[in-house]
C-alpha positions in Angstrom: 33.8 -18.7 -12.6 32.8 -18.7 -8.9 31.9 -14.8 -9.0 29.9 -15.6 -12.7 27.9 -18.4 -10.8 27.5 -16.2 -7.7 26.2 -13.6 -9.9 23.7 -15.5 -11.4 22.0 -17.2 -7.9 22.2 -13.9 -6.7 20.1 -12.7 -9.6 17.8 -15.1 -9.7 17.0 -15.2 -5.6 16.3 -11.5 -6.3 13.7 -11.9 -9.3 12.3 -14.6 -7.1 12.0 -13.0 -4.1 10.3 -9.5 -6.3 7.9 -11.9 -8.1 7.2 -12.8 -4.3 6.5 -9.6 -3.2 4.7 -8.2 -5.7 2.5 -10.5 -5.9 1.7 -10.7 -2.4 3.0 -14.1 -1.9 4.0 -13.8 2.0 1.0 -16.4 3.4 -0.9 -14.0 4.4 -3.9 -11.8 2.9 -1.8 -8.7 1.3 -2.8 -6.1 -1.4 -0.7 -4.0 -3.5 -0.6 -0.7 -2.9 1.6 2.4 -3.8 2.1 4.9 -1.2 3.2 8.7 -2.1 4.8 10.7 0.8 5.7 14.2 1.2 9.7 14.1 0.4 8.0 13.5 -3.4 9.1 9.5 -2.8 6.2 6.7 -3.9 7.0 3.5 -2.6 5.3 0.7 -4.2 4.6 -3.0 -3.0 2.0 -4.7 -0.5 0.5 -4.5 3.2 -1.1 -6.8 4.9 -3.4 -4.5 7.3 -6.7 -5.5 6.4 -8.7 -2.3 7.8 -8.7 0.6 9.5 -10.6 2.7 11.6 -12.4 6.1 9.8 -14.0 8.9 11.9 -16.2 11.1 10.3 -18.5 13.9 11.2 -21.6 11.4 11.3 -19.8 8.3 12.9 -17.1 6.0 13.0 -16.6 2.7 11.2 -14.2 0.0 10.4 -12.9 0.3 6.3 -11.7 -2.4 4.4 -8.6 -1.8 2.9 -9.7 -4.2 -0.1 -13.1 -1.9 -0.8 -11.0 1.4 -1.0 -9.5 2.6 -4.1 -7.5 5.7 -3.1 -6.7 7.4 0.1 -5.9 11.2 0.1 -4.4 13.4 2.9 -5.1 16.8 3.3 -2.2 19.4 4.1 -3.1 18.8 7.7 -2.0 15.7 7.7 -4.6 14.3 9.5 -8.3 14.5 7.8 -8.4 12.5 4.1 -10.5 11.9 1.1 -11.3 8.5 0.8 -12.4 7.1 -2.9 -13.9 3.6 -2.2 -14.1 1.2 -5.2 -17.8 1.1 -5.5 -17.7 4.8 -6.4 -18.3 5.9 -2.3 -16.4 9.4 -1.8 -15.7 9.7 2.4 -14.0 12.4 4.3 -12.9 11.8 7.7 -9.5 11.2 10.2 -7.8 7.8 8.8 -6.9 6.2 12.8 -3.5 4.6 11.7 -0.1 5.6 13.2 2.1 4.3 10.2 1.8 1.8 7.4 3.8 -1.1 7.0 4.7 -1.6 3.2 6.7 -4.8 1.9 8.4 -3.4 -0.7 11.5 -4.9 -3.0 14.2 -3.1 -0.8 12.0 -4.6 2.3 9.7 -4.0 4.9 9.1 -0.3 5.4 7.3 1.5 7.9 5.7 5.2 6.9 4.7 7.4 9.4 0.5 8.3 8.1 1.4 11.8 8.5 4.4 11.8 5.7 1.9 9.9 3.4 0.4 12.6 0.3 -2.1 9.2 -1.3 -2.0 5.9 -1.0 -3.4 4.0 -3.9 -4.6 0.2 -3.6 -3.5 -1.2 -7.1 -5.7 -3.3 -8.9 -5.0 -5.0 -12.4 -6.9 -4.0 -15.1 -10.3 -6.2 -15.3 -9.7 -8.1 -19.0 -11.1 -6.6 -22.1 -14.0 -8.1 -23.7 
């Protein structure tokens, strides 16, 4: 009876604590993102960064995680293709070390260079 009851809390903290997560209830402004890396892994969930730095042949500026849609690295690991939600297309160096993804197994940080695409989820807008 004891091990039945345990069970159940156990199952329940969990599907709380992933209706948390992936809904970016943490207090602080997160997004949902899933992040593909090289090893062939994706590793869905949310970050909290709110923007990074982009440098591009014509300049530098600050991006909004919330206005990008996708985030592509080339084989060098370095440059990417940025898709921005507004239908902007920007190729540049992403200036971020690692990302810090709260996922269902945790917090877990991936190195940029192992990243393939990140990709901000967004739920569908409703039908009409």
């Amino acid at each position: 009876m004891r091990k039945h009851l345990t069970s159940i809390i156990l199952a329940v903290m969990t599907g709380l604590f992933a209706t948390n997560v992936m809904a970016g209830d943490s207090g602080k402004n997160t997004l949902p993102v899933a992040v593909d890396v090289k090893d062939g892994s994706r590793v869905v969930g949310t970050i909290s960064v709110e923007s990074a730095r982009f440098i591009a042949t014509y300049g530098s500026m600050k991006l909004a995680f919330r206005d990008i849609k996708t985030v592509e690295m080339s084989a060098d690991h370095e440059t990417a293709k940025i898709a921005m939600v507004n239908g902007d297309s920007l190729q540049g160096v992403l200036s971020l070390d690692k990302l810090t993804i709260s996922s269902l197994i945790g917090d877990i940080d991936i190195s940029l260079s192992s990243v393939t695409k990140i990709t901000i989820t967004r739920p569908d807008p409703p039908k009409k």
